[in-house]
C-alpha positions in Angstrom: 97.9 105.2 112.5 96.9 102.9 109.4 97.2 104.5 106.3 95.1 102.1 104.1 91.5 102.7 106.0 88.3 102.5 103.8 86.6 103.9 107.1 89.5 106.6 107.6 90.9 105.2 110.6 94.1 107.2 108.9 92.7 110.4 110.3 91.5 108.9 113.2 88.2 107.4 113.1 86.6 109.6 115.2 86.8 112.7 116.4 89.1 114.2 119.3 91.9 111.2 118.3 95.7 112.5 117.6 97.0 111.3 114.2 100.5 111.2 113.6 101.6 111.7 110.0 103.8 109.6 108.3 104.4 111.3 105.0 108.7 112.2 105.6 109.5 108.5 106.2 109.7 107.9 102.7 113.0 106.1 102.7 113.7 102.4 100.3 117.1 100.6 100.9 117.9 98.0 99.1 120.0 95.2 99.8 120.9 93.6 96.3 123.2 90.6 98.1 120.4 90.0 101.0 117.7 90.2 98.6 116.3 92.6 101.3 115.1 96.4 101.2 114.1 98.6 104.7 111.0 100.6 103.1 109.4 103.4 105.6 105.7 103.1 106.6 105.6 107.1 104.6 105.8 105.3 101.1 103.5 104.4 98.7 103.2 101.3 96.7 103.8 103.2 93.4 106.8 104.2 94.6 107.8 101.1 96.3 106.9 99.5 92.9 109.3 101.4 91.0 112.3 101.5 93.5 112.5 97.6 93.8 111.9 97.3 89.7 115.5 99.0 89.0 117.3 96.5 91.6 115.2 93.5 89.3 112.8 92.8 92.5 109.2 93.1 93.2 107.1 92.8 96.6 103.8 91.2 97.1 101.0 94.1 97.5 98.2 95.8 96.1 97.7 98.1 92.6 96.8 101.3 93.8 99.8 103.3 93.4 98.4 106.1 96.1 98.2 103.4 98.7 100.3 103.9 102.0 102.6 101.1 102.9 102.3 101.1 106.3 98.7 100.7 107.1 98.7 98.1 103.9 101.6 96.1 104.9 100.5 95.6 108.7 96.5 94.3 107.6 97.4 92.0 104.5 98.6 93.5 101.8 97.4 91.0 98.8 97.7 91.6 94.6 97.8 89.1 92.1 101.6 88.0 92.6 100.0 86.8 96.2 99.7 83.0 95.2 103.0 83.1 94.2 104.7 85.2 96.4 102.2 85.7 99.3 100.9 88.7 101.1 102.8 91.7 102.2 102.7 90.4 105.9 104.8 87.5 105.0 107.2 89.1 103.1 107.9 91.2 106.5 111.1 90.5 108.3 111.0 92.8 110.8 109.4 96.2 111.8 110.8 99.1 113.4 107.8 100.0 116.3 107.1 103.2 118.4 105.2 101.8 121.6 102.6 103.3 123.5 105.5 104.0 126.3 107.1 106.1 123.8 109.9 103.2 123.5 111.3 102.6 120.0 111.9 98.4 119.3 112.5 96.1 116.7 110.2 93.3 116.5 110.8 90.0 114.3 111.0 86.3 115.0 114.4 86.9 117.0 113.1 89.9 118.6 110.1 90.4 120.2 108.2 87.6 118.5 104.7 88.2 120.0 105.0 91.7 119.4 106.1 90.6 115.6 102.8 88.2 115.5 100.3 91.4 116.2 102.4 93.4 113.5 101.3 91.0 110.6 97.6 91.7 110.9 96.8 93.8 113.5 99.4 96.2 114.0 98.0 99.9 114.1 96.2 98.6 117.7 100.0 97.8 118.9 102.1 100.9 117.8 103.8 103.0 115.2 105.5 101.2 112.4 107.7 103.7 111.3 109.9 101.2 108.7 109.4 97.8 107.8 112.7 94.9 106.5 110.6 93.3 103.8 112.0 90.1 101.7 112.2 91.1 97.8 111.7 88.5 95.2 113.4 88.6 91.8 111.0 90.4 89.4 109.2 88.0 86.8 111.1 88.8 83.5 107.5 88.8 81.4 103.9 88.8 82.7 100.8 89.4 80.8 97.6 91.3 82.4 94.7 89.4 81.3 90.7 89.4 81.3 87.6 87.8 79.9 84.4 89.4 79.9 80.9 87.4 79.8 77.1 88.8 80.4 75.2 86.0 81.6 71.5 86.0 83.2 71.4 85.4 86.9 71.0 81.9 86.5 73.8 81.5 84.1 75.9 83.8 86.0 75.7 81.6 89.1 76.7 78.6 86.8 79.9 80.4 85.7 80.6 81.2 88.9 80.3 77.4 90.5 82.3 76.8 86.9 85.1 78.7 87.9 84.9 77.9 92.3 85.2 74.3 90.9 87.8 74.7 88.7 89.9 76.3 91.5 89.3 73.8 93.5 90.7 70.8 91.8 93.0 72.5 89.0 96.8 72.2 90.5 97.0 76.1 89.2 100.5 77.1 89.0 101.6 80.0 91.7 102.4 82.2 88.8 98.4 82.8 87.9 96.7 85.2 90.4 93.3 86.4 89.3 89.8 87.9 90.6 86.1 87.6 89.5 85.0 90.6 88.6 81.1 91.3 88.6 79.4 94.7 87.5 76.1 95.8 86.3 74.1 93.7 83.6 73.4 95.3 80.6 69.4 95.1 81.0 67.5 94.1 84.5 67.9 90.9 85.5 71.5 89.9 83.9 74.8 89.8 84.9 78.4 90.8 84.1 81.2 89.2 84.5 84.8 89.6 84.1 87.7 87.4 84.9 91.3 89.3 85.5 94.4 88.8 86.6 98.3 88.3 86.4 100.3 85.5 84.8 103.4 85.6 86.3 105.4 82.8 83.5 105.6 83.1 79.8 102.6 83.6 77.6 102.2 80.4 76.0 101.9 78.6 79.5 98.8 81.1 79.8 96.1 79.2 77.8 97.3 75.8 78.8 96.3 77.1 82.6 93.3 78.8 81.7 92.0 76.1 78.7 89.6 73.5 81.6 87.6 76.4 82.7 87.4 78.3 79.5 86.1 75.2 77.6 83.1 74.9 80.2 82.4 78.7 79.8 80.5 80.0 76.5 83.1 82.5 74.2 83.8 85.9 75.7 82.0 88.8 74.8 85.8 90.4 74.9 89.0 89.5 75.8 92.1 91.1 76.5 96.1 90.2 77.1 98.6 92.8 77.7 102.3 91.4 77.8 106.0 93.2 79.0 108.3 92.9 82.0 107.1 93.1 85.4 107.2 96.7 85.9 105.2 97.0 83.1 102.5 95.0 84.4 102.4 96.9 87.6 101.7 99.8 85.5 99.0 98.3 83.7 97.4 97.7 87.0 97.9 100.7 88.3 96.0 102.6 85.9 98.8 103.3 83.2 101.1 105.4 85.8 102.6 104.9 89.1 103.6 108.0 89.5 102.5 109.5 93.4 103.5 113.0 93.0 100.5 114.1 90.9 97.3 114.9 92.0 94.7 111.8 92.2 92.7 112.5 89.4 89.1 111.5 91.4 87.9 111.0 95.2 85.3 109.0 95.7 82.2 108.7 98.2 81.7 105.0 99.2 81.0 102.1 101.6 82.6 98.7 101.1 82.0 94.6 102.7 84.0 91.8 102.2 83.5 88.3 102.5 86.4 85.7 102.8 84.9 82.4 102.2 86.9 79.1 103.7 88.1 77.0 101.3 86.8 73.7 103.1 83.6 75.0 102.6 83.0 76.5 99.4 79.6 78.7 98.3 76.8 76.7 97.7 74.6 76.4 94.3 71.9 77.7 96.5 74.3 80.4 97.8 75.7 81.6 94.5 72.1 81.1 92.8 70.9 83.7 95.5 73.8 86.0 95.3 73.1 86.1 91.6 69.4 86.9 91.9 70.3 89.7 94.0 72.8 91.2 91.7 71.1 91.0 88.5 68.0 92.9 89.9 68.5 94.9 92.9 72.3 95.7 91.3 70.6 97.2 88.0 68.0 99.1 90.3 70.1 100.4 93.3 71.3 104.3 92.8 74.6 103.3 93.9 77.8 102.5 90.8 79.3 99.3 92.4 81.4 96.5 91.7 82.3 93.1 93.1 85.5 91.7 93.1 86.0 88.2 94.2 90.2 87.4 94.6 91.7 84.4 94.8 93.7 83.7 97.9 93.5 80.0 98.0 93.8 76.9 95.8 96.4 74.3 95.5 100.1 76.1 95.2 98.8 79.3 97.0 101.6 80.6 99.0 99.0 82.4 101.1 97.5 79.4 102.8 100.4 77.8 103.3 101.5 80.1 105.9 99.8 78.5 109.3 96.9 80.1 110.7 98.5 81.0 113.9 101.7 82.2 112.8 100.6 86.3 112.0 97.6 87.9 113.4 96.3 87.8 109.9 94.4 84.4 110.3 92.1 83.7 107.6 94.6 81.2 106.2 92.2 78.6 104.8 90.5 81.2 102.4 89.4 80.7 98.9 87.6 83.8 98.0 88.2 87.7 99.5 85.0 89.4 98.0 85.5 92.7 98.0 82.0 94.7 97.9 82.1 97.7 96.9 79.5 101.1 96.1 79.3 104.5 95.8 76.8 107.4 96.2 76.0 109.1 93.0 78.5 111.2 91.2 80.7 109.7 94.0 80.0 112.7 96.1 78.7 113.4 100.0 75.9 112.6 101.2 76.7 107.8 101.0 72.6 107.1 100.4 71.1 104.6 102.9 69.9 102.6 100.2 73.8 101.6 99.4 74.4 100.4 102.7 71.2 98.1 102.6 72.3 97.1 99.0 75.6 95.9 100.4 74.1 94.2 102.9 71.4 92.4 101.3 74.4 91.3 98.5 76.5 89.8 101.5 73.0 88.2 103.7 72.1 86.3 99.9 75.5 84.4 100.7 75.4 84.3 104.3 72.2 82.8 105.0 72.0 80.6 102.0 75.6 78.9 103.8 75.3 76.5 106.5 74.5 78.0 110.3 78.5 77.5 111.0 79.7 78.1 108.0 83.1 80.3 108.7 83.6 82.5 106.6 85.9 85.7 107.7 86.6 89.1 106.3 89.3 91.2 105.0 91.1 94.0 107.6 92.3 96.0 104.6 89.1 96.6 103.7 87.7 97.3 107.1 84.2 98.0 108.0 83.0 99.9 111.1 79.1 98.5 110.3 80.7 94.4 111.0 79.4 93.7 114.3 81.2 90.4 114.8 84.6 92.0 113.1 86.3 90.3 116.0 85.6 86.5 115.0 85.5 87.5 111.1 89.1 89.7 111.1 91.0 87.3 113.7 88.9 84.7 114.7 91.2 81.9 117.1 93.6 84.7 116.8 91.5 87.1 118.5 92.3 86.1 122.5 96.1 86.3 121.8 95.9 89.3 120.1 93.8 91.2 123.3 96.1 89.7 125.8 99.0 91.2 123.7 97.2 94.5 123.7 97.0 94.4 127.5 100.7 93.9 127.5 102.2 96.2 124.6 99.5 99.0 125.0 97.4 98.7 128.8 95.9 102.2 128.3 94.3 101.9 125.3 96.5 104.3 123.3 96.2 103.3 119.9 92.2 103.1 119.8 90.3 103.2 116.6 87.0 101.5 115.2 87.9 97.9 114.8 91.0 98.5 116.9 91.7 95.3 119.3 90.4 96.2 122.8 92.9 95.5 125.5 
C-alpha cells in the first residue's frame, strides 16, 4: 500500500483492510556505467539520498528523510531539483509489480506500457511495487539552500505574491533554481509573512543574477539566508541537519492538509491572491490551529516537469505553476484535529477558488492526498481519469487494492 499518505492510506485507510509491510525491501543497486540504481519500495529518501551521494548521483524527490519511497515515487515525488531534473515518476524506468492475481511483472515502456502509465501516478490502486529501476543524475558539485523572509500587510502580501507569479512567468529561469513561497503567521493581526526558499543547483555567483528582477521589485528582507556545499550537503540542510532514518523521529504531529495546483495558462488573479491574502492575515492570526502554506514551483519556462506530456503518466497536472501545499495542525499537535482547522483550510483554498473564473482548472497534488476533496477524481487525474478506471477494470477487476481516493474499477 502507499507509504507516503497524509490520510494514512499506509495502514489502510479504513478499518478491516490488509496492509502489507514493506519495511525488509530496503535494497539500493547502483549501476555506475548505466547511470541506473534498482531501489526497493522499503527505503526511505534519507537513505536513498545517501546511497546515490557516494556513487556522485542524486534522484529527484522530496526532503523528508523518513519518507517511504514507494508510496512517494508512485504519486509524484517533487523537491527543489524537480525543474531541473523532474519528478520521481519520470525518473522511473521500470517497476517491479505484485498484481491483484498474485502474478509478479515488470512494467516499463517495453513491458507492459499501460500498466507502466498507472504506476507513475496512480499506482497503489494497481498493485504492489515492491522495487522500482530509477534513472540517477550526476550530483550538482555545489548548491546553496537559500531564503528571504518579508512581513507584509495583506494587501502588500498579495502584491509580492503577483510580484513573484509574474516574475515566473516571463523570467527564462534556469532549471537549476527550484524554490517555494513560503507563508506563515503575521506578526500582529491582519499581516503577513512571507518567505521565499529554495535550491540553486549551479554556482553561487549565477544565484543573484537569477534572483536580481524579482528582488529589485520586492522591498529588502527582513532576513536572509544562503547556505552553500556539495549536493549531499544540501540535502542535509533540507532535511533538517540529518538524514539519518535509523533514529527515532523526534515529533509526530496531529494535522489535516489541501493542496491546490494552479494551471499555468491561467495564473491567480489580483482579486484571487488579494482574497487569499485577506483570509490569511486575519483568520490565520485568529485560527487555533499552527499552519503553514507552501506554494512550489512546478512550472515556468525550463521546468523539466511540464515538459513531460500530460498523457504520458497518470500523474497529469502537467501544465502546473503552483502546488500549494496547505497545511495545519491541532494544538500541541496532539489528538483530537479541531473542526475549526478543517473550515480554516477550507475557507484558505474557497478565497482562491471562487475568486478564479467558473472553469478555471486548477488540480491538486496525490502526494498530499485528501479524503475531504469531493471532485479528487477531476483534480488528481483529470483527462487521465477514464484511462486509468478502465486499466483498473483490467489489472485489478475485484477491487483489491481499495483505499480512500483509490481509482474505482
Amino acid at each position: 500500500m502507499n507509504q507516503h499518505s497524509y490520510i494514512a492510506n499506509g495502514l489502510g485507510g479504513k478499518d478491516g483492510v490488509i496492509v502489507i509491510d514493506m519495511r525488509n525491501f530496503q535494497s539500493i543497486t547502483v549501476d555506475d556505467s548505466a547511470g541506473t540504481a534498482v531501489i526497493q519500495a522499503g527505503n526511505r529518501l534519507g537513505d536513498i539520498v545517501t546511497a546515490l551521494a557516494a556513487h556522485g548521483k542524486g534522484l529527484p524527490h522530496g526532503t523528508c528523510p523518513y519518507v517511504g519511497f514507494g508510496g512517494h515515487a508512485v504519486f509524484g515525488g517533487f523537491g527543489f531539483t524537480s525543474r531541473l531534473w523532474g519528478l520521481t515518476v519520470d525518473a522511473t524506468l521500470a517497476v517491479d509489480v505484485v498484481l491483484a492475481n498474485g502474478t509478479i511483472t515488470t512494467a516499463s515502456e517495453a513491458q507492459n506500457p499501460d500498466l507502466f502509465f498507472a504506476m507513475r501516478g496512480s499506482g497503489s490502486s494497481f498493485g504492489i511495487a515492491t522495487a522500482f529501476t530509477v534513472r540517477t543524475f550526476p550530483a550538482p558539485p555545489t548548491a546553496t539552500i537559500f531564503s528571504y523572509n518579508w512581513q507584509f500587510t495583506a494587501q502588500g502580501a498579495a502584491d509580492a505574491l503577483a510580484v513573484y507569479q509574474n516574475f515566473v512567468l516571463s523570467a527564462p529561469l534556469p532549471p537549476s533554481f527550484g524554490a517555494e513561497i513560503v507563508i506563515t503567521r503575521g506578526n500582529v493581526q491582519g499581516n503577513v509573512s512571507i518567505g521565499l526558499a529554495g535550491g540553486w543547483y549551479a554556482p553561487v555567483d549565477q544565484l543573484n543574477a537569477t534572483l536580481g528582477p524579482f528582488l529589485a521589485q520586492m522591498p529588502i528582507p527582513h532576513s536572509e539566508s544562503f547556505d552553500t556545499g556539495d549536493y549531499l550537503h544540501s540535502a542535509t540542510n533540507l532535511a533538517g541537519g540529518s538524514l539519518n532514518t535509523m533514529a527515532q523521529p523526534d515529533n509526530t504531529d496531529t494535522f489535516y492538509a489541501k493542496s491546490l495546483m494552479t494551471p499555468e495558462g491561467a495564473p491567480m488573479s489580483a482579486q484571487a491572491l488579494q482574497a487569499f491574502m485577506n483570509v490569511v492575515a486575519n483568520e490565520g492570526f485568529t485560527t487555533e490551529t499552527g499552519w503553514f502554506f507552501q506554494a512550489e514551483l512546478f512550472g515556468g519556462k525550463n521546468s523539466a516537469i511540464n515538459a513531460v506530456p500530460t498523457g504520458a503518466t497518470a500523474f497529469s497536472r502537467r501544465d502546473s505553476l503552483f502546488t500549494i501545499q496547505f497545511y495545519a495542525s491541532s494544538p500541541g499537535s496532539v489528538p483530537p484535529y479541531p473542526q475549526s482547522g478543517f473550515t480554516f483550510l477550507d475557507d484558505v483554498v474557497n478565497s482562491i477558488v471562487h475568486n478564479s473564473p467558473v472553469d478555471w482548472d486548477y488540480g491538486a497534488y496525490t502526494n498530499y492526498v485528501d479524503d475531504r476533496l469531493v471532485d479528487w477524481q477531476q483534480r488528481y487525474y483529470a483527462t487521465n481519469y477514464p484511462r486509468l478506471r478502465s486499466l483498473k477494470d483490467a489489472y485489478d477487476p475485484r477491487g483489491t487494492f481499495a483505499f480512500p481516493t483509490s481509482v474505482q474499477e
